[in-house]
mmCIF entry with sequence, helices, sheets and N, C-alpha, C, O atoms, coordinates in Angstrom:
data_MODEL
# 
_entry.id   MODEL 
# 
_entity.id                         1 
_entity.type                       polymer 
_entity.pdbx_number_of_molecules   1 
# 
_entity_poly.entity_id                      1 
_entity_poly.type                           'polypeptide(L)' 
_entity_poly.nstd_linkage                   no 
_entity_poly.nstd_monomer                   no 
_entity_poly.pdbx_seq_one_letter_code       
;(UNK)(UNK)(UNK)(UNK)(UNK)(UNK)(UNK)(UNK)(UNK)(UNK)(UNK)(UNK)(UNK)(UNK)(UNK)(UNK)
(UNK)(UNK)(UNK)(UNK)(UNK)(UNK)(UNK)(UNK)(UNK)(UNK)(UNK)(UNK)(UNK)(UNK)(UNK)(UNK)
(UNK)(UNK)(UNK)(UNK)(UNK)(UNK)(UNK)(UNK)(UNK)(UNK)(UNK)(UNK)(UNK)(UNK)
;
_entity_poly.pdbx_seq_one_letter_code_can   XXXXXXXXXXXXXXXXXXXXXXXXXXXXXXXXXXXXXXXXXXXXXX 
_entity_poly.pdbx_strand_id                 A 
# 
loop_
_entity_poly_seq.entity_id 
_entity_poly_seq.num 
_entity_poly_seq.mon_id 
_entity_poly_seq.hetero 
1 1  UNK n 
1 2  UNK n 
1 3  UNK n 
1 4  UNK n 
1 5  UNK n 
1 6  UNK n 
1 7  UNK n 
1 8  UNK n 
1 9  UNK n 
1 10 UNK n 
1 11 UNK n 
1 12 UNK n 
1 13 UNK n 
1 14 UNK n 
1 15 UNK n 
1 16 UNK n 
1 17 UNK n 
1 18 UNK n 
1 19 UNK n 
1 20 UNK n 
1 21 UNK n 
1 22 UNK n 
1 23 UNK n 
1 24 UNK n 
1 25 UNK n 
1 26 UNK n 
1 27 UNK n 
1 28 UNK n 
1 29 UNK n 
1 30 UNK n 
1 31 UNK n 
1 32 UNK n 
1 33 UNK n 
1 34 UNK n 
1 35 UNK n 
1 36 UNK n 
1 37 UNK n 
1 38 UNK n 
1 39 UNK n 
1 40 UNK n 
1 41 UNK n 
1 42 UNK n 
1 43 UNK n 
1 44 UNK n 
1 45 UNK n 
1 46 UNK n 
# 
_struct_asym.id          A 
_struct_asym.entity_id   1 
# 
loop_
_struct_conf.conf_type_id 
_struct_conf.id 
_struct_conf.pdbx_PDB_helix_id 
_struct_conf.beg_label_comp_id 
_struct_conf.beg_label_asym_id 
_struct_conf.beg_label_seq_id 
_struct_conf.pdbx_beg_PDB_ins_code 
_struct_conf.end_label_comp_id 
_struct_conf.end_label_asym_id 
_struct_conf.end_label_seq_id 
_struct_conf.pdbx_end_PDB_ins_code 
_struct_conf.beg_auth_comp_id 
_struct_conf.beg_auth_asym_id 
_struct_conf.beg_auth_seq_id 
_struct_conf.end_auth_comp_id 
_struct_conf.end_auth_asym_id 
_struct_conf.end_auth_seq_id 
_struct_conf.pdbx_PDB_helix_class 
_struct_conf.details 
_struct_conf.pdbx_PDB_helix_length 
HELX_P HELX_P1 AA1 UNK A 8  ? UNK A 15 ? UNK A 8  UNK A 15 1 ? 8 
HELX_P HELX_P2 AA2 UNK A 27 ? UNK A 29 ? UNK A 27 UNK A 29 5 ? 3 
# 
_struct_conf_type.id          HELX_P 
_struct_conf_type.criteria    ? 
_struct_conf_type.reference   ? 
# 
loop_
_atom_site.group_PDB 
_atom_site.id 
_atom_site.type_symbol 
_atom_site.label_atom_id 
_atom_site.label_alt_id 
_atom_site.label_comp_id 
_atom_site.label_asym_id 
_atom_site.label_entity_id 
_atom_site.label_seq_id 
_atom_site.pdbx_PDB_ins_code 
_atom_site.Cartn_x 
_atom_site.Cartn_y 
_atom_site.Cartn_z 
_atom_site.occupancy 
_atom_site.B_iso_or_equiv 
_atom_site.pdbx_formal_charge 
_atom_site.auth_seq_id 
_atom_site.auth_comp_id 
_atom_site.auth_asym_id 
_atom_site.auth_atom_id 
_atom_site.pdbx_PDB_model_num 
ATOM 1   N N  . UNK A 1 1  ? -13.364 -14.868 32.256 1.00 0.00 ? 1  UNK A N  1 
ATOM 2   C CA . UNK A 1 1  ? -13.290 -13.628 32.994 1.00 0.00 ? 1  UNK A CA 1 
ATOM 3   C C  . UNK A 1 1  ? -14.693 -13.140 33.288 1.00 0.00 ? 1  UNK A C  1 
ATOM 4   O O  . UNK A 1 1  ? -15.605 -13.646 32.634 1.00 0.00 ? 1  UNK A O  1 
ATOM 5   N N  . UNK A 1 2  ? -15.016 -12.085 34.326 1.00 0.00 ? 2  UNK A N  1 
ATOM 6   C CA . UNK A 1 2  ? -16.284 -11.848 34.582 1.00 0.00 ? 2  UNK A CA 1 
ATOM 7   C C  . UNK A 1 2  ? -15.857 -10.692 35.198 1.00 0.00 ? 2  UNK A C  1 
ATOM 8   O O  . UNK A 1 2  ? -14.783 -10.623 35.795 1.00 0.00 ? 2  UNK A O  1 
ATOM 9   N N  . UNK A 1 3  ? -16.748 -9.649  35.071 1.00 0.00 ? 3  UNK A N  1 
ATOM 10  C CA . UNK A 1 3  ? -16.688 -8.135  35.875 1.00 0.00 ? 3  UNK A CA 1 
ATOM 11  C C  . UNK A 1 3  ? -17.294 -7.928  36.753 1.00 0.00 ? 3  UNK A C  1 
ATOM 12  O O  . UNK A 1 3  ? -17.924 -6.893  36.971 1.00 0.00 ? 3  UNK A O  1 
ATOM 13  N N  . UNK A 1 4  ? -17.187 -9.304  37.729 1.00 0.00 ? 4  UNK A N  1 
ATOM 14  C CA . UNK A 1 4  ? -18.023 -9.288  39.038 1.00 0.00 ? 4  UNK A CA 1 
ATOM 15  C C  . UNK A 1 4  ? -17.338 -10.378 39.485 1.00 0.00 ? 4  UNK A C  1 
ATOM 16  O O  . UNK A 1 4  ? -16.769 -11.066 38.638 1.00 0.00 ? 4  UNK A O  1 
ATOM 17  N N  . UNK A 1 5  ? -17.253 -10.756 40.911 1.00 0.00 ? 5  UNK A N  1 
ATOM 18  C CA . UNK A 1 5  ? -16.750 -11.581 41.811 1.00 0.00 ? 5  UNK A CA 1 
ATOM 19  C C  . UNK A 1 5  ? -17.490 -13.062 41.791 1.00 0.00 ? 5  UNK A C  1 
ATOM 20  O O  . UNK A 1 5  ? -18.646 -12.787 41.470 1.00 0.00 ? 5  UNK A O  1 
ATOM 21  N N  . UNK A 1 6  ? -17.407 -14.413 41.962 1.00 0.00 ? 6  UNK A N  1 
ATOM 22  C CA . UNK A 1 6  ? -18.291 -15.484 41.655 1.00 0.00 ? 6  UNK A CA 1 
ATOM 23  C C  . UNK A 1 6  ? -18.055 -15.536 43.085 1.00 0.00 ? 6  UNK A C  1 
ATOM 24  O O  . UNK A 1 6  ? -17.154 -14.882 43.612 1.00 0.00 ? 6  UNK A O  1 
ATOM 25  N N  . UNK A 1 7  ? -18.928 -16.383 43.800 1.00 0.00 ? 7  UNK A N  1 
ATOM 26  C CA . UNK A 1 7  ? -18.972 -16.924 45.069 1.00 0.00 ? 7  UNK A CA 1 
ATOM 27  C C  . UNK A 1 7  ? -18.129 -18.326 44.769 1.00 0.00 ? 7  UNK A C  1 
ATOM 28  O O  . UNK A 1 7  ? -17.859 -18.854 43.691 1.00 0.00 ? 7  UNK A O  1 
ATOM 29  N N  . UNK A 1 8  ? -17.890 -18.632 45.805 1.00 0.00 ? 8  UNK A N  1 
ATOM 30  C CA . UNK A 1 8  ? -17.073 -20.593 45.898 1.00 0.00 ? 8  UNK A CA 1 
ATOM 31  C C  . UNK A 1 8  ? -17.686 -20.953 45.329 1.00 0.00 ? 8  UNK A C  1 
ATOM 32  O O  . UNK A 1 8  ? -17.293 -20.984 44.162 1.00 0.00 ? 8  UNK A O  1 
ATOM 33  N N  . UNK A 1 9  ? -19.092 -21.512 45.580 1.00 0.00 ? 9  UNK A N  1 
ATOM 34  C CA . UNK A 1 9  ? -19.841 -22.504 44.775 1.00 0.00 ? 9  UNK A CA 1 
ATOM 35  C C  . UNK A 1 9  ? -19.977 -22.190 43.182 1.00 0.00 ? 9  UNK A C  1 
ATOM 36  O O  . UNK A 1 9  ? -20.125 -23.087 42.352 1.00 0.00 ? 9  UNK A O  1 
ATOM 37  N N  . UNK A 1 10 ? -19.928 -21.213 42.955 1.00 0.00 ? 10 UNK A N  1 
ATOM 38  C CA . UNK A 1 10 ? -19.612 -20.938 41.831 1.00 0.00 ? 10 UNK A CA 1 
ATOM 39  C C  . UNK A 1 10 ? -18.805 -21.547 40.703 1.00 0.00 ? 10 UNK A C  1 
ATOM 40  O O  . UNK A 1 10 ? -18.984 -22.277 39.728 1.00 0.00 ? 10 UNK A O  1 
ATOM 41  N N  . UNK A 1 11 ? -17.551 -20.703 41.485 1.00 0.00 ? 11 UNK A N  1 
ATOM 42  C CA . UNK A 1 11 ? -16.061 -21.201 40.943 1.00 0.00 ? 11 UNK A CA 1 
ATOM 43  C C  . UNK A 1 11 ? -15.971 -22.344 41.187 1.00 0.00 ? 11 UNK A C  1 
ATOM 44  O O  . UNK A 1 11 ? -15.156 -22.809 40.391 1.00 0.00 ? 11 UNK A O  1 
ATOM 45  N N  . UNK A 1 12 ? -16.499 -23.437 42.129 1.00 0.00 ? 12 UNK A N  1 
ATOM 46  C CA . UNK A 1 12 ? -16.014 -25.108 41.927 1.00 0.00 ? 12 UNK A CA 1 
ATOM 47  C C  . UNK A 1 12 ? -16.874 -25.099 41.017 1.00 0.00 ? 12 UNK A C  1 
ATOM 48  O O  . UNK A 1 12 ? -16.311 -25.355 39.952 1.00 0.00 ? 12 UNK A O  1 
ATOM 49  N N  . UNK A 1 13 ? -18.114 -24.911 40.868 1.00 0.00 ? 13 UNK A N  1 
ATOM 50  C CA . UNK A 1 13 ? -19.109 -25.879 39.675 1.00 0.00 ? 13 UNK A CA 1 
ATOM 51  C C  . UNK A 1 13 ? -18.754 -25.243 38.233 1.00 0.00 ? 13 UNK A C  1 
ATOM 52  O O  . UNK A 1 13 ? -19.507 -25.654 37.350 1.00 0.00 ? 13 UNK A O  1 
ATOM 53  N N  . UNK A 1 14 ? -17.521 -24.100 37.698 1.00 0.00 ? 14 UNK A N  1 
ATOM 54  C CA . UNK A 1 14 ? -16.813 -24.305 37.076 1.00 0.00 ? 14 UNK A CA 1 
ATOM 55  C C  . UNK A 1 14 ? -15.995 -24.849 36.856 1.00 0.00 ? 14 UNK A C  1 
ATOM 56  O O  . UNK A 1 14 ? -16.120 -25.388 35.756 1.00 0.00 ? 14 UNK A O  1 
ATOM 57  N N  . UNK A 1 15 ? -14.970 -25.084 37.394 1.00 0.00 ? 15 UNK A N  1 
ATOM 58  C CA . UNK A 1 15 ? -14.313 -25.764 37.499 1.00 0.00 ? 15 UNK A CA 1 
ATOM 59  C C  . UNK A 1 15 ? -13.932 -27.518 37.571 1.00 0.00 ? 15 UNK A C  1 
ATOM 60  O O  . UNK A 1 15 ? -13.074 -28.384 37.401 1.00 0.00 ? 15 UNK A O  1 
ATOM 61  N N  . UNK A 1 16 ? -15.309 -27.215 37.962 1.00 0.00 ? 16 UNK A N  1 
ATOM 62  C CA . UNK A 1 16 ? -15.151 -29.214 38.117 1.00 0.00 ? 16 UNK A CA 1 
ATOM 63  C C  . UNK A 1 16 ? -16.328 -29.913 36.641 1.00 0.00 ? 16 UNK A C  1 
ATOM 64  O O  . UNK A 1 16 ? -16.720 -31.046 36.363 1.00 0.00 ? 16 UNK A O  1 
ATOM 65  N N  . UNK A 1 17 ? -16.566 -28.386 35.946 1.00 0.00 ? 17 UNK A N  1 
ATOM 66  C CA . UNK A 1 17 ? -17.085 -29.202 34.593 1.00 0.00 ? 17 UNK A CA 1 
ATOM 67  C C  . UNK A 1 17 ? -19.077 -28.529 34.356 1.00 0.00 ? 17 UNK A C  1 
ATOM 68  O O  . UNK A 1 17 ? -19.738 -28.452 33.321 1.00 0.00 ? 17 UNK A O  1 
ATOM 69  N N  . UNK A 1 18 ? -19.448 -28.181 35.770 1.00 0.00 ? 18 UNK A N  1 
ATOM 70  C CA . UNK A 1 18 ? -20.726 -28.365 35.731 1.00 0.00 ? 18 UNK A CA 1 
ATOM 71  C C  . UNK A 1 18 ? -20.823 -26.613 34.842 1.00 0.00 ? 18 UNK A C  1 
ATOM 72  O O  . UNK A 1 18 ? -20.012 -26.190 34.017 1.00 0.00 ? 18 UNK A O  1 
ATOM 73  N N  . UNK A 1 19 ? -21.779 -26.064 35.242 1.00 0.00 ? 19 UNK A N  1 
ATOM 74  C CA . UNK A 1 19 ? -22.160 -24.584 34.687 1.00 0.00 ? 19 UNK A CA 1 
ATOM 75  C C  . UNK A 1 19 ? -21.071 -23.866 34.512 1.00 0.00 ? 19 UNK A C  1 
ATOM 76  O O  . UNK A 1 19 ? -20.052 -23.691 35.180 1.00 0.00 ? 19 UNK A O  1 
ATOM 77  N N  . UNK A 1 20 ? -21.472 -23.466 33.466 1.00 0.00 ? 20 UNK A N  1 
ATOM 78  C CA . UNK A 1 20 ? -20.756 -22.600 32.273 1.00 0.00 ? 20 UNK A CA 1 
ATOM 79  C C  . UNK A 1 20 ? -21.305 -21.510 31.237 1.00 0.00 ? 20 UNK A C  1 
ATOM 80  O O  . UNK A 1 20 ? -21.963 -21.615 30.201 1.00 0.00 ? 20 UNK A O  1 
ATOM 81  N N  . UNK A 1 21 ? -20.834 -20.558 31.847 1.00 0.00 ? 21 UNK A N  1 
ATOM 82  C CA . UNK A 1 21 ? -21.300 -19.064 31.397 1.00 0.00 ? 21 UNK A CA 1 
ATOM 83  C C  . UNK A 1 21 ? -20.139 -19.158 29.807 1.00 0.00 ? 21 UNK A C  1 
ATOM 84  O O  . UNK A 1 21 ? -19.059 -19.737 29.689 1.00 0.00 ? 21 UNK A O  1 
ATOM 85  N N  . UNK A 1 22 ? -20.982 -18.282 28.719 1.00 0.00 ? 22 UNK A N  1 
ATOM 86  C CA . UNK A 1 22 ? -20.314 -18.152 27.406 1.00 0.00 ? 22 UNK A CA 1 
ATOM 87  C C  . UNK A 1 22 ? -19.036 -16.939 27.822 1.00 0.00 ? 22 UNK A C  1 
ATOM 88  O O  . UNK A 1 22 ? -18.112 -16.869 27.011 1.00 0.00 ? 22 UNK A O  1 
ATOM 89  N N  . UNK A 1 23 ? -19.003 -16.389 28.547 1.00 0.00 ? 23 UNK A N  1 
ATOM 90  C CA . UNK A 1 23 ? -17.880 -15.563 28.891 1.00 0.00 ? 23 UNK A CA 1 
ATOM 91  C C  . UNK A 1 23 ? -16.374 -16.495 29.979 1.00 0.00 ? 23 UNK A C  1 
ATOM 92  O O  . UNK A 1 23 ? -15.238 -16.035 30.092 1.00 0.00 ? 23 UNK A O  1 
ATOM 93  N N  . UNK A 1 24 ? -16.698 -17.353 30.389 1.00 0.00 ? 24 UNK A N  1 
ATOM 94  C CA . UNK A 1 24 ? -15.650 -18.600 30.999 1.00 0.00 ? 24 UNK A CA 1 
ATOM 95  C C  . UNK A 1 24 ? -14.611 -18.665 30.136 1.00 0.00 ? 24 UNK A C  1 
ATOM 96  O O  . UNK A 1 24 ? -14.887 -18.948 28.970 1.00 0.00 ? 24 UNK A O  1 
ATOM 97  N N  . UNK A 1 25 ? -12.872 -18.365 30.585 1.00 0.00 ? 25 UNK A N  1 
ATOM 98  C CA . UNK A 1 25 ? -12.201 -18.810 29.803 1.00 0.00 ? 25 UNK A CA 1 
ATOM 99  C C  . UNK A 1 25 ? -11.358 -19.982 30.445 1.00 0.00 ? 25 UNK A C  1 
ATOM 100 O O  . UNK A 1 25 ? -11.545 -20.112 31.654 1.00 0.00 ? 25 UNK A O  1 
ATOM 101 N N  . UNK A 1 26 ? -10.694 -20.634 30.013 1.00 0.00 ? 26 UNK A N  1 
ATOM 102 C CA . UNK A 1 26 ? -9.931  -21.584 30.344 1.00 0.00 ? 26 UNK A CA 1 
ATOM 103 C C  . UNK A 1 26 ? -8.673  -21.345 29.940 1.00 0.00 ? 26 UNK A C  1 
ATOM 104 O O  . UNK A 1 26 ? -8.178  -22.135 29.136 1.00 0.00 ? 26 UNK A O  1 
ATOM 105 N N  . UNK A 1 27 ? -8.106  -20.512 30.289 1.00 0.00 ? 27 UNK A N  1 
ATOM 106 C CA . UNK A 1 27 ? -6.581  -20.160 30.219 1.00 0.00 ? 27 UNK A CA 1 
ATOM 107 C C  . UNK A 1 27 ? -5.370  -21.493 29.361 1.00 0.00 ? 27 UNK A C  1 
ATOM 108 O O  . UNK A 1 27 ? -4.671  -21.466 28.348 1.00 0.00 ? 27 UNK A O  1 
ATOM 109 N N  . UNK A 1 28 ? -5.628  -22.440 30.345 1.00 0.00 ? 28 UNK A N  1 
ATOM 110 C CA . UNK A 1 28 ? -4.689  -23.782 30.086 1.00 0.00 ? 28 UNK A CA 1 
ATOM 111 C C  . UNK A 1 28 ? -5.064  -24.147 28.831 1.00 0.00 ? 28 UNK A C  1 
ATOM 112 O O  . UNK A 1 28 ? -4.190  -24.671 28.140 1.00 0.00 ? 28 UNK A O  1 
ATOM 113 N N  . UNK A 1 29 ? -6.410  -23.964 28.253 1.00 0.00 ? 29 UNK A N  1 
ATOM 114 C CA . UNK A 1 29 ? -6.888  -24.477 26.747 1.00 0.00 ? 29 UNK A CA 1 
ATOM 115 C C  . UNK A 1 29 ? -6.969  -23.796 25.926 1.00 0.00 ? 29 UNK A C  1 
ATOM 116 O O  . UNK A 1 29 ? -7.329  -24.233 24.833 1.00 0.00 ? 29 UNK A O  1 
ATOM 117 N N  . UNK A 1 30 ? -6.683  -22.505 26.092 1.00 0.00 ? 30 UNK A N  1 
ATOM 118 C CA . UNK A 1 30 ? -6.241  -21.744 24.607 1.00 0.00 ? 30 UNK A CA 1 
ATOM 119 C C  . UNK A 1 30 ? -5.290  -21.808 23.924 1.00 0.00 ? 30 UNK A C  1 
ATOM 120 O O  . UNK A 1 30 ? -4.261  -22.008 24.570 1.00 0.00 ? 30 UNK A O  1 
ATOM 121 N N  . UNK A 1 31 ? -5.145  -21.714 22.707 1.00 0.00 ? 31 UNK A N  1 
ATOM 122 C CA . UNK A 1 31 ? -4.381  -22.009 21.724 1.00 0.00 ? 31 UNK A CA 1 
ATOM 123 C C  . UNK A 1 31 ? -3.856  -20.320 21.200 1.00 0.00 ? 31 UNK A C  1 
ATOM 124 O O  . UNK A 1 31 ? -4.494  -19.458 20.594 1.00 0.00 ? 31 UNK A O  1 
ATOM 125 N N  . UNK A 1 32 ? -2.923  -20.320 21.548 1.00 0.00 ? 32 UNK A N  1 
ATOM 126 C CA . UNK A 1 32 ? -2.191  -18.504 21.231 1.00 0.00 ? 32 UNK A CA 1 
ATOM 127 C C  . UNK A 1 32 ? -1.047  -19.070 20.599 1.00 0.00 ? 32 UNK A C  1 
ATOM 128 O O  . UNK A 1 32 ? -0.617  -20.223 20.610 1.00 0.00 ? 32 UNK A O  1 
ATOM 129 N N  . UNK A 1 33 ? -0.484  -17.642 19.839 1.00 0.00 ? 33 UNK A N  1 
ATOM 130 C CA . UNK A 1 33 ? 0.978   -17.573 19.435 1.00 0.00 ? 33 UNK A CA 1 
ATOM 131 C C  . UNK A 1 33 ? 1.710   -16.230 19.612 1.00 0.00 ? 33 UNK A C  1 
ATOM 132 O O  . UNK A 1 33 ? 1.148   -15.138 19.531 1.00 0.00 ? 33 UNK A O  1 
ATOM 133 N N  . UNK A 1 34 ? 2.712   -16.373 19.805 1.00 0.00 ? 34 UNK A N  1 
ATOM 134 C CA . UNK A 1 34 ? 3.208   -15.225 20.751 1.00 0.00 ? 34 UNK A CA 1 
ATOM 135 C C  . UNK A 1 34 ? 3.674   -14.416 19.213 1.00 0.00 ? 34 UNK A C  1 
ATOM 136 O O  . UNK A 1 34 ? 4.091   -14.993 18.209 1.00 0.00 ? 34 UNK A O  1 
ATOM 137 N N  . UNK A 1 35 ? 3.450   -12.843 19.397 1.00 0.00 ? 35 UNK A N  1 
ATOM 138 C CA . UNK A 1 35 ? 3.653   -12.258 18.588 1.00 0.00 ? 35 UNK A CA 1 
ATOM 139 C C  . UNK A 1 35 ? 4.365   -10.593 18.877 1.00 0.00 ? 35 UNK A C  1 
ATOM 140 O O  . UNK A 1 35 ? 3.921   -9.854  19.756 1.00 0.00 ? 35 UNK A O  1 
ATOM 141 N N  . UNK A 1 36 ? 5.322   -10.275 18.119 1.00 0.00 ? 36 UNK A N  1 
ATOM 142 C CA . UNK A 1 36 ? 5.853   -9.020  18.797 1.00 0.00 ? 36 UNK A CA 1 
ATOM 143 C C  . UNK A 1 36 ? 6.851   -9.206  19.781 1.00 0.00 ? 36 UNK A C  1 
ATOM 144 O O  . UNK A 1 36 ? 7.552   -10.211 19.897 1.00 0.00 ? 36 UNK A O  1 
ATOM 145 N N  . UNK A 1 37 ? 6.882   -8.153  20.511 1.00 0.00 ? 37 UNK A N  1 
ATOM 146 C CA . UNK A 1 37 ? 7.519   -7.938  22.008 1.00 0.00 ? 37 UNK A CA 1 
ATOM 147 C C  . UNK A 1 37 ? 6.914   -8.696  22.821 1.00 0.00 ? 37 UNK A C  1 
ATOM 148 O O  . UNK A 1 37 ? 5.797   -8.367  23.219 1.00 0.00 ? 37 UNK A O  1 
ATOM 149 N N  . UNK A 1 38 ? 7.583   -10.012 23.298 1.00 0.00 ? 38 UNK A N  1 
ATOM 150 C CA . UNK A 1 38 ? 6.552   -10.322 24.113 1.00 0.00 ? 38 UNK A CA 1 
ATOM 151 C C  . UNK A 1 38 ? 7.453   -10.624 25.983 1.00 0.00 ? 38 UNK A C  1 
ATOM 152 O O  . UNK A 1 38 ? 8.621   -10.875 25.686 1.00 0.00 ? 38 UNK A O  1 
ATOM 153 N N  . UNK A 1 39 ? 7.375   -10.657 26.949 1.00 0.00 ? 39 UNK A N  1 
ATOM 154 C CA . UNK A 1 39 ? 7.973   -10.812 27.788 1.00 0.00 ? 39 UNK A CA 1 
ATOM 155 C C  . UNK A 1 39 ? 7.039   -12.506 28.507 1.00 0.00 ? 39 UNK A C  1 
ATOM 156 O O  . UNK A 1 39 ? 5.849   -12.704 28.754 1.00 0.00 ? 39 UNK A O  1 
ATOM 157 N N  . UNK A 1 40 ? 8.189   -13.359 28.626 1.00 0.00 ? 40 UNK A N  1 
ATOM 158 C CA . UNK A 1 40 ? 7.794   -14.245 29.425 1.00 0.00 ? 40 UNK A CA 1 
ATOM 159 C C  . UNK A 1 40 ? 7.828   -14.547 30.966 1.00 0.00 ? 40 UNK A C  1 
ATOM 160 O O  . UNK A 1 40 ? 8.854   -15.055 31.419 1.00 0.00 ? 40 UNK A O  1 
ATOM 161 N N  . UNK A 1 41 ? 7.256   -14.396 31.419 1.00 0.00 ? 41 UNK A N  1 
ATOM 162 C CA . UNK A 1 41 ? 7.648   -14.441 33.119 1.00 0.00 ? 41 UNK A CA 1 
ATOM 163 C C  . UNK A 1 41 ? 7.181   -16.149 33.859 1.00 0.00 ? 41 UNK A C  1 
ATOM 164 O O  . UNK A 1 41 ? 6.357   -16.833 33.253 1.00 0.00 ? 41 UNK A O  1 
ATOM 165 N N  . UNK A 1 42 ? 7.786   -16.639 35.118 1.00 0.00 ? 42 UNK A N  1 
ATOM 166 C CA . UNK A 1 42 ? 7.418   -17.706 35.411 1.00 0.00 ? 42 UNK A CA 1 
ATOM 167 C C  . UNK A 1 42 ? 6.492   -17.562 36.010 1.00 0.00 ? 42 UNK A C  1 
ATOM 168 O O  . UNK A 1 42 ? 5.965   -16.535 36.440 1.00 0.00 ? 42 UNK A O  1 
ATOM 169 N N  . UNK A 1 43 ? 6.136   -18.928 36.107 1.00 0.00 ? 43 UNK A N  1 
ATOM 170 C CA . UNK A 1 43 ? 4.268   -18.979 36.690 1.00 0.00 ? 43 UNK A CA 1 
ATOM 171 C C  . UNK A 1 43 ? 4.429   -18.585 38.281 1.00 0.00 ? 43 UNK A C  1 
ATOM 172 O O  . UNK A 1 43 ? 5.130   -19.341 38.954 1.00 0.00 ? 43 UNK A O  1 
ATOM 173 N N  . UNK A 1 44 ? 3.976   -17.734 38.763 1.00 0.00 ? 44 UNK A N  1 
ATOM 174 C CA . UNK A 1 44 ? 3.778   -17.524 40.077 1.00 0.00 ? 44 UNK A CA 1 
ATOM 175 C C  . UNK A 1 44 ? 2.724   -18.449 40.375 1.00 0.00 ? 44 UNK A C  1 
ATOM 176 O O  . UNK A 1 44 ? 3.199   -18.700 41.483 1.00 0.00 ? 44 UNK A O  1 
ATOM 177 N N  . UNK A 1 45 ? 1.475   -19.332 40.328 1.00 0.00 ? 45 UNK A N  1 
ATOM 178 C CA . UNK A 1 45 ? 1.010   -20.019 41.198 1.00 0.00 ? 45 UNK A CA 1 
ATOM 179 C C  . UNK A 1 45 ? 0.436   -21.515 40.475 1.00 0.00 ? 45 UNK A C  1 
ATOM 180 O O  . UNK A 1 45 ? 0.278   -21.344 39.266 1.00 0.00 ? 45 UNK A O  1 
ATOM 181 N N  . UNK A 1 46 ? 0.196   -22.497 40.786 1.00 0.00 ? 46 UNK A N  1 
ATOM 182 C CA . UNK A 1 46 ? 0.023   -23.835 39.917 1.00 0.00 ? 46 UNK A CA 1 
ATOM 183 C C  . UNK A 1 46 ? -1.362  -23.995 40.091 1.00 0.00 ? 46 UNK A C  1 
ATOM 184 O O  . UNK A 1 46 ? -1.944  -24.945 39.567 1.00 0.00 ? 46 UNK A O  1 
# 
């Protein structure tokens, strides 16, 4: 996440592996456990 907008080049050279800020998360690679109330909804986009 970031509290500012990345440009394209940005977001591909994340994405494809190169530069990487310590604030970058990778959603698909976290390891959570659902706890409480939790509501599941389907993935709106792939």
């Amino acid at each position: 996440m970031w509290d500012f907008v990345l440009p394209p080049e940005e977001i591909r050279a994340v994405t494809t592996g190169g530069v990487s800020t310590p604030n970058f998360l990778n959603w698909q690679e976290l390891k959570y456990e659902t706890r409480g109330e939790v509501f599941l909804k389907d993935q709106l986009w792939s």
